[in-house]
C-alpha positions, 0 to 999 in steps of 0.5 A: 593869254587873252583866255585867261585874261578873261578869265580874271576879269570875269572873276573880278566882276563878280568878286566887285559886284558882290552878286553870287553866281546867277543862272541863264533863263531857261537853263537849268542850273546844276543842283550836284557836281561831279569831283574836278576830272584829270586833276593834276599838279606841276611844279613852277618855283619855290612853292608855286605850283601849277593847278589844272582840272577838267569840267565833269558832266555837270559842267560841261552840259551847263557850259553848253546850254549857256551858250546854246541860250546865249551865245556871247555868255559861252564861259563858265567860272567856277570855284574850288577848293584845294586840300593836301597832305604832306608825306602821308600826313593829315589832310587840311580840310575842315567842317568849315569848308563846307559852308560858303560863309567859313572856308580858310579865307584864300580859298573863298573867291580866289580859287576858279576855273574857267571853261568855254564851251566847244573849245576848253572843258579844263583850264590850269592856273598857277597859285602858291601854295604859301598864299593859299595856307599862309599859316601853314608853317609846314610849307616853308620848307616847300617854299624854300627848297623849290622842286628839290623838297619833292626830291625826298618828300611829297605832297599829295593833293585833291580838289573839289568844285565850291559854287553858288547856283542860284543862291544854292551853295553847292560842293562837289566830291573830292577829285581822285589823289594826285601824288606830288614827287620827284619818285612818282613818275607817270608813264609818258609814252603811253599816256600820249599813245592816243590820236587826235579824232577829227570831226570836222575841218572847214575854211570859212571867212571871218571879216576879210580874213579866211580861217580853219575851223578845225573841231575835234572829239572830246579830248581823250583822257590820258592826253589829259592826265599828261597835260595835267601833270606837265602844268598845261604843256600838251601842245596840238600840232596842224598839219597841212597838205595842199592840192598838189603837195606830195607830203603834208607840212606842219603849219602852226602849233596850237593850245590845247583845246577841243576846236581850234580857228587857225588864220589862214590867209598864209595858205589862201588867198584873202580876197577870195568870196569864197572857199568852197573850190579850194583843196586842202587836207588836214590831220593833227596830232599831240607834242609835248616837251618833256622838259616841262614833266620835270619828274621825268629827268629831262629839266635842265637839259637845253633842246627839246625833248618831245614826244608826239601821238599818233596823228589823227584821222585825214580831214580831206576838203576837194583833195583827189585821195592820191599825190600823183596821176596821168592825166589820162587816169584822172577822171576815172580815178576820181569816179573811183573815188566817188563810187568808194573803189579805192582802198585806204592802203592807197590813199594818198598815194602815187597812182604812176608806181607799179601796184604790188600783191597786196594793193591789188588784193585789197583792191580786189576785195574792195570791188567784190564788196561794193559791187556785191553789197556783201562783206567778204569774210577772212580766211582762218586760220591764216596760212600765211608767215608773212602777212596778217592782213585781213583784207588779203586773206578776204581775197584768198577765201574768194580765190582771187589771189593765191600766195607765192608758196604754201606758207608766203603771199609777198605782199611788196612783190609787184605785180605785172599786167597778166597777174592784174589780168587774172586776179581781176578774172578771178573777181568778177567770177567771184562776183558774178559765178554764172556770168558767161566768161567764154572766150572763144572768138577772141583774138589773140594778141600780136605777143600772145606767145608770151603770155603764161598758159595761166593767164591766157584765159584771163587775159583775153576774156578781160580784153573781149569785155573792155576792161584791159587793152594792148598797145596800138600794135596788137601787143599786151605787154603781159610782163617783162621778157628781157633784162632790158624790160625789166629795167624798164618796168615794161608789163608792170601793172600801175595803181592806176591802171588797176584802179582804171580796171576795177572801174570798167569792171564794177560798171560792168558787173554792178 
């Protein structure tokens, strides 16, 4: 609300002072406007309707160099003209549109937008139809039946920019048709199938409060068009996860915008000097109501109908990228971390849990590729009816890893700690062919009997070097001989031991 308050009173201003619009010194003003982008109508009541359009790169550029030259000048009004036509019919414009002296009387100063820069590059403002074209008698059938007159007839709008920049009238070309009727529906599934990108999230203080600032790339134009045409209903949810949450929360719903402030005093302690320590992460994504699409179908209907985009990328402030941990494994978890030898595929996850095939295949190629500074290559074609993960068929290409048959990987099949052993062994070949990986003079284990014949040499070149060990007795635990064991999860291989491996292991070999 209070945008659009500001909106009015600049207007105001201008429309009382009589001043035509003046440019910034030193900013180049606009000599050509591209037409209105992701132009849209959505119905309100009787033939009041809902405008909404976004700035072309004229605008935005200009609304930017404002700001960047003053920075308590950061909006831009601009005025524009509406045209229609009914069932096909003529389009309303005339030769008098063109001059600023003789447009229809309310569209001269009335119609205007306004964009504040880093933050909206579209707004939506709401109008009657009958104010706009109060001689047009064609409208009262509009104005009199409401939504139900778009039933079985339609209207089909345009718009363009009309604006004075340093006493140059200035018009832009008309925006792309926008078919207004209950028979022309858009596809609104795939219209919001577009993520959010993040660019940036920080916690900063403002006065005695802390606020996120949260700032996004530019706002994908699909997710624009679906605003558009559900009168300005698109919605951004911020989700939040803190140090020591298993899952992330929903922490408030925000308008539509480019870069959101979000007070978080609900989140951190206000009376703190500083952020900097505290551990957050943050992602977003898109809500919409369908109710507010009425060409949907779902107007009248008394809960909510959303449906969402896919949430963007993680924004991670001091957060570890896993929701548990041993203590023990903690501080090479987050050397691993730092040094980038834990894959997506684990991010965000519980390092106590058994790794499965496919974790460890992707860990694997991760370690071969950072401590070679090469990019390992896919196997093609795919031997596999099971998985098409690249990643995997990277480490079989290496020979890291084998599938379970000629045609299966079972990548969700855990692995146990003399499969982690071997497929680890197979990597630091992979990494380092003429290293020495001779094992003679090495111990046996105290359970050596019940490692594979397979895994053996693996097994105790990988303890020779440093990088697994057994328990205090001598035994290596290499999988799980009972059904007891197995119970037990005794012999699994943990994510983060693994990971804890492949550290000692680029340590060694880097």
């Amino acid at each position: 609300m209070s945008r659009k308050l500001l909106s009015m009173l600049l207007v105001i201003l201008l429309i009382t002072t009589a001043v035509p619009f003046t440019a910034v010194a030193d900013v180049n003003v606009p000599t050509s406007i591209g037409a209105p982008e992701h132009f849209g109508v959505g119905h309100y009541y009787g033939d009041s309707v809902y405008f909404t359009l976004s700035a072309p790169e004229e605008l935005r550029t200009y609304t930017e160099n404002k700001a960047e030259d003053n920075p308590d000048n950061h909006t831009l009004t601009v005025n524009f003209q509406i045209d229609y036509k009914i069932d096909g019919g003529n389009w309303h414009y005339s030769a008098d549109w063109d001059s600023p002296d003789t447009p229809p009387e309310n569209q001269k100063g009335n119609l205007y937008f306004t964009f504040s820069n880093g933050e909206y590059y579209y707004d939506s403002e709401r109008w009657s139809m009958s104010s706009i074209f109060p001689e047009d008698d064609s409208l009262v059938a509009f104005k009199e039946g409401g939504y139900e007159y778009l039933k079985s007839h339609s209207i089909t709008f345009r718009a363009r920019f009309a604006e004075t920049f340093d006493d140059e009238y200035v018009i832009s070309p008309w925006s792309k048709e926008f078919v207004f009727s209950d028979n022309v529906k858009a596809d609104y599934n795939k219209l919001i199938n577009n993520a959010p990108v993040l660019k940036s999230a920080e916690i900063v203080k403002q006065g005695y409060e802390p606020y996120f600032i949260i700032d996004t790339d530019r706002l994908n134009g699909d997710i624009q068009d679906l605003n558009a045409m559900s009168s300005n209903s698109m919605r951004t949810e911020v989700w939040m996860r803190n140090s020591g949450d298993n899952d992330f929360k929903l922490v408030t719903t925000e308008w539509f915008a480019e870069l959101y402030n979000i007070r978080a005093s609900d989140y951190f302690d206000s009376s703190k000097q500083s952020y900097d320590e505290e551990s957050f992460e943050i992602k977003l994504r898109y809500a919409l109501d369908l109710r507010e699409y009425k060409q949907s179908g779902y107007v009248g209907n008394s809960n909510s109908v959303m449906i969402y985009s896919p949430f963007s990328n993680v924004i991670s402030h001091n957060m570890p990228t896993w929701s548990k941990a041993s203590d023990w494994a903690t501080p090479e978890l987050k050397k691993a971390d730092d040094t980038g030898l834990i894959p997506d595929i684990l991010s965000g996850a519980d390092m106590t849990k058994p790794i499965t095939r496919e974790e460890f295949a992707e860990l694997a190629v991760t370690l071969y590729e950072n401590t070679t500074n090469n990019s390992a290559v896919a196997h093609s074609p795919n031997p596999f009816i099971d998985t098409n993960n690249p990643e995997i068929l990277k480490a079989f290409k290496l020979e890291i890893t084998k599938g379970t048959s000629n045609t299966t990987f079972e990548p969700n099949v855990l692995i146990n700690r003399e499969q982690c052993a071997t497929m680890l062994f197979r990597a630091l070949k992979a990494i380092s062919p003429s290293e020495d990986f001779s094992i003679a003079g090495v111990k046996d284990f105290l359970d050596q009997n019940y490692i594979s014949d397979w895994a053996v040499e693996s097994v105790k070149y990988m303890n020779k070097i440093g990088i697994i060990s057994g328990d205090t007795q001598g035994n290596f635990m290499p999988k799980a001989t009972t059904t007891v064991h197995q119970a037990q999860g005794y012999g699994m291989a943990t994510r983060e031991q693994a990971i804890a491996m492949s550290l000692r292991s680029y340590e060694k070999f880097k």
